[in-house]
C-alpha positions in Angstrom: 33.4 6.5 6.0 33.4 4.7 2.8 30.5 2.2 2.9 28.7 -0.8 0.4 25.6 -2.2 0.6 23.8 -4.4 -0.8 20.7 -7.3 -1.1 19.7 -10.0 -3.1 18.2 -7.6 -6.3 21.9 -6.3 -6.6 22.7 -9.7 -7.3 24.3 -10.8 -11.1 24.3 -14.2 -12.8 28.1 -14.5 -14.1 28.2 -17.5 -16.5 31.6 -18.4 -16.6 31.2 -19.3 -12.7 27.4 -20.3 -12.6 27.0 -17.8 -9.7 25.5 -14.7 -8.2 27.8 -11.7 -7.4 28.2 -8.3 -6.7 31.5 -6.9 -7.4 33.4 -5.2 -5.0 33.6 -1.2 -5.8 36.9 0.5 -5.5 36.7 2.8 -2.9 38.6 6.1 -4.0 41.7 7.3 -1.7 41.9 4.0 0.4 44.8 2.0 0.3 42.9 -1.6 -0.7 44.8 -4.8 0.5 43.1 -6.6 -2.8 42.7 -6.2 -6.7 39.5 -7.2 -6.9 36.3 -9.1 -4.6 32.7 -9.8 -4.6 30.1 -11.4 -2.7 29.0 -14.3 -4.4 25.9 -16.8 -4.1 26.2 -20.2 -4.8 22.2 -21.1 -4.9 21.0 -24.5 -3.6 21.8 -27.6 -5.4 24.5 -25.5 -7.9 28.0 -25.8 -8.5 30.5 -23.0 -8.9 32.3 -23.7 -12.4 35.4 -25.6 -11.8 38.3 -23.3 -12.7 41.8 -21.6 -12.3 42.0 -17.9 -11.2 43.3 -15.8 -14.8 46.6 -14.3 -14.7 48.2 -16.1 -11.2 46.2 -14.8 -8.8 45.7 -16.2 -5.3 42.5 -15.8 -3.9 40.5 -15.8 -0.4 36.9 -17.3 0.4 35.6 -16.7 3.7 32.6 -18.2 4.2 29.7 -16.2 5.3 26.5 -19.2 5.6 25.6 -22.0 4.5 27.8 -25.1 3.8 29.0 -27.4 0.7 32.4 -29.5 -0.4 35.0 -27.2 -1.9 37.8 -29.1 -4.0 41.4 -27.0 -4.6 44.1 -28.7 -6.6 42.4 -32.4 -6.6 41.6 -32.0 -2.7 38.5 -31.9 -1.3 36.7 -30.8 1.8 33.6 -29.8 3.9 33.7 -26.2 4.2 30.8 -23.8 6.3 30.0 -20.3 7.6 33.6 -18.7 9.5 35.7 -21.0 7.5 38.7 -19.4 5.0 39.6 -21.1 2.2 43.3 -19.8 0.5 43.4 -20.6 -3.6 46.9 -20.5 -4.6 47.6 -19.5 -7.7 46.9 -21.4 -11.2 44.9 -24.7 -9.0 41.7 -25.2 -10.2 39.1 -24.8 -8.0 35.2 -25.9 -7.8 32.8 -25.6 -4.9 29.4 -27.3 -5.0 26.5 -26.6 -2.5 24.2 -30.0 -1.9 22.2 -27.9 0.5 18.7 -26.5 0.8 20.1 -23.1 1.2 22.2 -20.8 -0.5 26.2 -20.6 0.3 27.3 -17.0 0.7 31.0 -16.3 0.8 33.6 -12.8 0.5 35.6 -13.4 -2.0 39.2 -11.3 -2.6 42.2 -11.8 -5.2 45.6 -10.3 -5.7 48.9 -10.9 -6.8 47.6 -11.6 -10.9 50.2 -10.8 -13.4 48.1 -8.7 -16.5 
């Protein structure tokens, strides 16, 4: 069984998206439907750094708790824990939590062109 864990201390601050993540690991021997994931925090009262996936790649949030607006290609909307959110490629993309608590999503990507 292949297997990741992990808490709140394993969290990193990436400035280019004004988050917390931990990155996905690539599990050796399995056949991996993505390129790349991570869990990633969006703490209360933050915005995720509006931006456009590098290289083409489409992307999937599936929202794990907590609630906020996401905005995808000028269109926004009230997303919250069990919802999936598709990013096609090159639309920029923002999400900002106006909670009290901290938005936890999945996110994976594929299909970039390096």
């Amino acid at each position: 069984m292949h297997m990741h864990s992990w808490d709140a201390d394993d969290l990193t601050f990436e400035p280019a998206y004004n988050v917390k993540a931990q990155r996905l690991p690539r599990f050796d021997g399995a056949a991996e439907p993505y390129e790349g994931g991570a869990w990633v925090v969006v703490p209360p009262h933050t915005t995720m750094s509006e931006h456009v996936n590098p290289d083409g790649e489409s992307e999937l949030f599936y929202v794990i708790s907590g609630s906020g607006e996401m905005e995808v290609a000028g269109e926004r909307s009230r997303v919250k824990f069990g919802d999936t959110i598709f990013i096609p490629p090159h639309e920029k993309h923002l999400l900002v939590n106006d909670t009290d608590e901290p938005f936890v999503f999945l996110s994976l990507w594929w299909g970039g062109q390096p």
